[in-house]
C-alpha positions in Angstrom: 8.1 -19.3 -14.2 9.5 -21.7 -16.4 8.9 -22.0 -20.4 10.2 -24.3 -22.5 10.4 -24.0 -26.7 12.0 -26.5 -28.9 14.5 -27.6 -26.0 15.3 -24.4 -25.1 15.2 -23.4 -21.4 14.2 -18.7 -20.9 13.3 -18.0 -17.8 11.5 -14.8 -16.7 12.2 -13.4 -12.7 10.4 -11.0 -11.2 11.0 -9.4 -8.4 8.5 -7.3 -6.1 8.2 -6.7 -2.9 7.4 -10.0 -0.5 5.5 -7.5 2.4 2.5 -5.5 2.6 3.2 -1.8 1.5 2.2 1.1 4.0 1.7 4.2 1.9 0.4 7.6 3.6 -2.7 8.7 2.7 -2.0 12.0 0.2 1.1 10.9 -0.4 3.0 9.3 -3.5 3.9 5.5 -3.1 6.0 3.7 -5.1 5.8 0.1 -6.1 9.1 -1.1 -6.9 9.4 -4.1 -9.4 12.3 -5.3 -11.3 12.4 -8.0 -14.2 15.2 -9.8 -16.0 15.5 -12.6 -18.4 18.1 -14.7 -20.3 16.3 -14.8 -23.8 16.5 -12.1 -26.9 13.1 -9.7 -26.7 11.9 -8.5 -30.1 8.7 -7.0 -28.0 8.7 -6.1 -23.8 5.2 -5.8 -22.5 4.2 -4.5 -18.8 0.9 -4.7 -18.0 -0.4 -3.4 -14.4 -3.6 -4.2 -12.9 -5.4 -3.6 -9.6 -8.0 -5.4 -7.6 -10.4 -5.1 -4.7 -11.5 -7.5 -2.6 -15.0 -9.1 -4.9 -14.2 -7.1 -7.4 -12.8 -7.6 -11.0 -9.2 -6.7 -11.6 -9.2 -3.0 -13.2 -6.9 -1.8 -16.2 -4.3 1.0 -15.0 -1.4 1.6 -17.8 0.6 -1.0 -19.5 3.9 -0.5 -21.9 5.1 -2.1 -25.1 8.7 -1.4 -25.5 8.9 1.5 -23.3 5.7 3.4 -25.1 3.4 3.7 -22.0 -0.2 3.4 -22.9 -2.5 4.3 -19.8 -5.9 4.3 -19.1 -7.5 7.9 -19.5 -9.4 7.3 -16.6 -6.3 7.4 -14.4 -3.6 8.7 -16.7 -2.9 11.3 -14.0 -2.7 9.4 -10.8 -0.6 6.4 -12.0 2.8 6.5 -13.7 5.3 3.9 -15.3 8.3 4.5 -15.3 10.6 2.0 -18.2 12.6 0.6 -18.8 11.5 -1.5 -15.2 8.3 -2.1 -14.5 7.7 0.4 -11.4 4.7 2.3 -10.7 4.1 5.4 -9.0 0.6 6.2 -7.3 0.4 9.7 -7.1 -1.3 11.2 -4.7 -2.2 7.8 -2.7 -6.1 7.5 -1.5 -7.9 5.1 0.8 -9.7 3.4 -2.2 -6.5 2.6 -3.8 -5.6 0.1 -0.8 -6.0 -3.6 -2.4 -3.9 -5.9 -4.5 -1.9 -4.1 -7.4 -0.8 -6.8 -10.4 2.1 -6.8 -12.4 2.7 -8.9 -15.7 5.5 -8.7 -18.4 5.5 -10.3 -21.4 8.8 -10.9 -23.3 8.5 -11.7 -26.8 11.5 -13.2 -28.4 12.1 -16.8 -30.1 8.5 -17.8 -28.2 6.5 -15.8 -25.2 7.9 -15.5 -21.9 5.9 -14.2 -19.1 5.3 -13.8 -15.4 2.9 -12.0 -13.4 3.0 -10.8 -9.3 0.7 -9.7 -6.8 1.5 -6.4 -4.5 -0.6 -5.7 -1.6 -1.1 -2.4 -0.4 -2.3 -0.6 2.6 -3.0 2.7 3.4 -2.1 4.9 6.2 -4.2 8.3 7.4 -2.1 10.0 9.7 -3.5 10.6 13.6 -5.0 13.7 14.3 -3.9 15.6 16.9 -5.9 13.8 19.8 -8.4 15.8 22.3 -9.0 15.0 26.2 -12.4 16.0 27.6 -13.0 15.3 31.5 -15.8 14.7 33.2 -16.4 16.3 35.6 -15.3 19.5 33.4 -14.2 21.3 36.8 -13.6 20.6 40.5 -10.9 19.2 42.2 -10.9 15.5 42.3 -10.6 14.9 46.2 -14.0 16.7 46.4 -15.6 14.8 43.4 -14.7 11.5 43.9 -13.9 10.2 40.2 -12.8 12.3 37.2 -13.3 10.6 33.6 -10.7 11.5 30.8 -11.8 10.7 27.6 -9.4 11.4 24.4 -10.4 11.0 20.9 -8.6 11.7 17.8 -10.5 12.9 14.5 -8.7 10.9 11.8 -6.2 8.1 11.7 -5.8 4.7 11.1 -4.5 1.8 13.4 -4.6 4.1 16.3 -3.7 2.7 19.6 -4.2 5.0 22.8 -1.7 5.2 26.2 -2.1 7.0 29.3 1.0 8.3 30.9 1.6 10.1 34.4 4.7 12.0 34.7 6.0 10.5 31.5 5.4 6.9 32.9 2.7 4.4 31.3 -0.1 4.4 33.4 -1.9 0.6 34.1 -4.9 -0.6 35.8 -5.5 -1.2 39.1 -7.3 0.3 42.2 -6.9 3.7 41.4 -7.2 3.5 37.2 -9.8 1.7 34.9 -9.5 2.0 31.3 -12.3 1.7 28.9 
């Protein structure tokens, strides 16, 4: 972001993370941002915000010159940590998964500012998984077809694989997977 005052060229970079950010779900995460500029500051404001999908940015804690001013709603779960611009989330929950916001403000000969988006997803750990078969007893030879069926409790992004002997196990004549 690019100002310019009476001729004079300040420029403001900041720099967050360009990926999504996993977090674990109980967890602290930490959003790493970093700022610099070539102009003389009088004032430095941080200002972060977060957003939901369809739903209006919301106030968290913002900073003039280091003095953190937070929100009392969530003075407890987020924390700023100056002179950068970082934020801690602490502990993480799955309503706090969205688009965080960061804006600083430099106040010198003129206003300087720039502002960044950081998305961020997260993670609830898989639950140990249970297998249930159907039939529950017999031996296979005399049933015909035994069903396994495994389900975990809790857990995001969970993908399931069957393995024989410590080999992945595909379909075909003798396995169908559901």
């Amino acid at each position: 972001f690019f100002h310019f005052y009476a001729g004079i060229c300040s420029a403001l970079k900041l720099t967050v993370p360009s990926h999504t950010v996993h977090g674990i779900e109980g967890q602290p995460l930490h959003l790493s941002v970093d700022y610099n500029f070539n102009a003389t500051a009088s004032e430095i404001q941080i200002i972060w915000l977060f957003e939901r999908s369809h739903s209006n940015p919301k106030y968290l804690l913002g900073s003039v010159n280091q003095r953190v001013v937070p929100d009392l709603e969530y003075q407890h779960k987020f924390t700023l940590i100056p002179p950068n611009a970082s934020l801690r989330i602490n502990p993480l929950h799955l309503s706090d998964e969205g688009n965080y916001i960061v804006k600083v403000n430099v106040r010198g000969n003129g206003t300087i500012a720039a502002s960044q988006k950081i998305q961020v997803a997260v993670d609830v750990p898989v639950t140990k998984p249970t297998v249930h078969t159907e039939p529950s007893s017999g031996v296979v030879e005399y049933v015909g077809n035994i069903t396994l069926k495994c389900t975990v409790d809790r857990g995001t992004r969970v993908a399931y694989q069957w393995m024989k002997n410590g080999k992945r196990l595909h379909a075909g004549p003798n396995y169908t997977f559901s």
